[in-house]
C-alpha positions in Angstrom: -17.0 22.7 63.7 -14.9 20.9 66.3 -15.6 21.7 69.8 -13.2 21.9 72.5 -13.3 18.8 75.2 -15.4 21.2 77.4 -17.8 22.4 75.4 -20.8 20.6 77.1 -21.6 22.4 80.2 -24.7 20.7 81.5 -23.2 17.5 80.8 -20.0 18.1 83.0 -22.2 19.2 85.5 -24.9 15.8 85.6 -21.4 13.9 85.3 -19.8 16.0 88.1 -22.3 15.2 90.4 -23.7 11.7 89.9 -19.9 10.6 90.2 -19.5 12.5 93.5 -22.9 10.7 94.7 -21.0 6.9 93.9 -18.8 7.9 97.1 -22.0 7.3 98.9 -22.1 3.3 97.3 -20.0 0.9 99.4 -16.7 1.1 98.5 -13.0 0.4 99.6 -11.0 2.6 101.7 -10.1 5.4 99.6 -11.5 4.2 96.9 -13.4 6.7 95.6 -14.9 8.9 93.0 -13.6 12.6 95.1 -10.1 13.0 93.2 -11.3 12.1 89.9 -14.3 14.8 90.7 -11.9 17.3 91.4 -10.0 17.0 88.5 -13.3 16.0 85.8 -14.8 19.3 87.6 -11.9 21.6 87.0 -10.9 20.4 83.5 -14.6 20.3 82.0 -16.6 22.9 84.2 -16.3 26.7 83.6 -15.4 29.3 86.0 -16.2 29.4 89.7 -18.3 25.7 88.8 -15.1 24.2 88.6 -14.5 24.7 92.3 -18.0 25.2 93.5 -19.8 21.8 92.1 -17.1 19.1 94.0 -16.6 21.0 96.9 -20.6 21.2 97.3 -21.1 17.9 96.8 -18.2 17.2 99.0 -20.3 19.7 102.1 -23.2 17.7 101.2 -22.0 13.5 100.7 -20.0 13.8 104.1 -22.4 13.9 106.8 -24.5 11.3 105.0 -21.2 9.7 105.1 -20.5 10.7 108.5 -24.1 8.9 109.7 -23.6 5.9 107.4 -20.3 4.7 108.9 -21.4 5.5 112.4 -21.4 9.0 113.0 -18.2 10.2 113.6 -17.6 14.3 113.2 -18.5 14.9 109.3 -16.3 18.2 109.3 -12.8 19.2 111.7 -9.5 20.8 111.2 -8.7 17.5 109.2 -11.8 18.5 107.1 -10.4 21.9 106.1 -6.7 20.1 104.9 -9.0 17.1 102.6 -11.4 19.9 100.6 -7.8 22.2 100.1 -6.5 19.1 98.7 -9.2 18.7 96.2 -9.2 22.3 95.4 -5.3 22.0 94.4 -6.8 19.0 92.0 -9.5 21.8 90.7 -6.3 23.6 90.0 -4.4 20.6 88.5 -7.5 20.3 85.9 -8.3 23.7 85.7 -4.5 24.4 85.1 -3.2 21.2 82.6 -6.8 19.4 81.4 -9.0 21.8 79.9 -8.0 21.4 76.6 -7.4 18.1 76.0 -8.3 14.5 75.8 -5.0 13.2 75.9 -5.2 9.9 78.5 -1.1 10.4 79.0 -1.6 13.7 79.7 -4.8 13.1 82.2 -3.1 10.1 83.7 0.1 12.2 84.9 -2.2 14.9 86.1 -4.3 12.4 87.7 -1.0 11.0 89.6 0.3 14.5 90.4 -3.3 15.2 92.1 -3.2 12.0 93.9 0.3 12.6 95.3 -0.2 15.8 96.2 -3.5 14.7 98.1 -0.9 12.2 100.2 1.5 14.3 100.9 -0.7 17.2 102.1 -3.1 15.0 104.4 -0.4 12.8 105.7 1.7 15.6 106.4 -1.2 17.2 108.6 -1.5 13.7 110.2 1.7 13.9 111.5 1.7 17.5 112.2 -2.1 17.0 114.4 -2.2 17.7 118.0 -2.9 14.4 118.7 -0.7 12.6 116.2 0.3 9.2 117.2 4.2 9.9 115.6 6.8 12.1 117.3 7.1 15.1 115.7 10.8 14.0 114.5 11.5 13.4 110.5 11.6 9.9 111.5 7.8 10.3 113.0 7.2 12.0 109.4 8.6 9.2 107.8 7.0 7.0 110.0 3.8 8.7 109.1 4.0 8.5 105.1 5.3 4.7 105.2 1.8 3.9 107.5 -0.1 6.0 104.6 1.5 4.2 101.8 -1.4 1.5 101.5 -3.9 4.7 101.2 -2.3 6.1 99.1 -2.3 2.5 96.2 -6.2 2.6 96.9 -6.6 6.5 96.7 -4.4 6.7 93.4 -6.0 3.6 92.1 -9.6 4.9 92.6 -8.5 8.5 90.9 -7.1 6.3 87.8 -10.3 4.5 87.7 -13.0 7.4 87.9 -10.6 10.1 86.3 -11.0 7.5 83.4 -14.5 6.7 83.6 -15.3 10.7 84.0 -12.8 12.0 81.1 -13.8 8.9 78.6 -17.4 9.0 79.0 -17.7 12.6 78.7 -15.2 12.4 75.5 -18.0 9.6 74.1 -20.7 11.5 74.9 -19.8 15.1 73.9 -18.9 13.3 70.5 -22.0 11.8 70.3 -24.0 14.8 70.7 -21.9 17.1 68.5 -22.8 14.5 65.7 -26.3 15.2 66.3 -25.6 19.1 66.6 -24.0 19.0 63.0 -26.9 16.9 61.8 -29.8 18.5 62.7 -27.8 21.8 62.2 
């Protein structure tokens, strides 16, 4: 019998969080395992998982974090706008990845998620009471050309783990449904 791509629950789950725990490894700015997470968690976990799992281990890496780099505020304002963002990527994999395998396919959500994540924080950048651009379209502009760099590393580091996430769980769930239908 073939299984659909999220058929192994515990598995997602060990992958969802050991990935979100790499954030915690030295790493370069926004380079990091969070928007593959998102997207892994909502295409391969079931249910209220999908959301629940990266946004816990999101509550929980932060302050650790927080303290490692020095201790500034783990959670603000700016806090609420990052984990919505990840939750619209919960969506993105919830909504176009649960049923498939198809790297084109995961690669153009994986793009869409990271976008989305750019325009949304760097839009609340701007938009912050203490923003350092007028509030003009030129400050927005302004704003989004500053983010530009961040946004290379962030989409860069959602490829990478989006493909190390999607790939190894595709390997693995193979592997194990081979042994199901053997010993079965």
């Amino acid at each position: 019998m073939d299984r659909k791509p999220n058929s192994f629950q515990p598995l997602a789950i060990v992958m969802t969080v050991l990935a979100a725990l790499v954030r915690l490894l030295p790493h370069p700015p926004n380079f990091s395992p969070i928007g593959g997470v998102a997207l892994f968690g909502g295409a391969r976990l079931r249910g209220w998982q999908a959301y629940l799992v990266p946004l816990v281990a999101l509550a929980i890496t932060d302050p650790i974090r927080s303290r490692m780099e020095g201790g500034y505020p783990a959670y603000s304002f700016g806090t609420i706008i990052i984990y919505a963002s990840f939750m619209i990527s919960v969506f993105l994999g919830r909504t176009f990845l649960r049923n498939t395998n198809n790297p084109v396919r995961i690669g153009t959500v994986v793009f869409a998620g990271s976008l989305q994540f750019f325009l949304i924080t760097n839009f609340f950048v701007w938009f912050g009471a203490h923003s350092m651009y007028p509030q003009t379209l030129g400050g927005l502009t302004a704003c989004y050309v500053a983010g530009l760099p961040f946004y290379g590393r962030t989409l860069l580091g959602d490829l990478f783990f989006s493909g190390v996430l999607f790939g190894t769980y595709a390997l693995v769930s193979r592997r194990l449904e081979s042994v199901r239908s053997v010993t079965a």
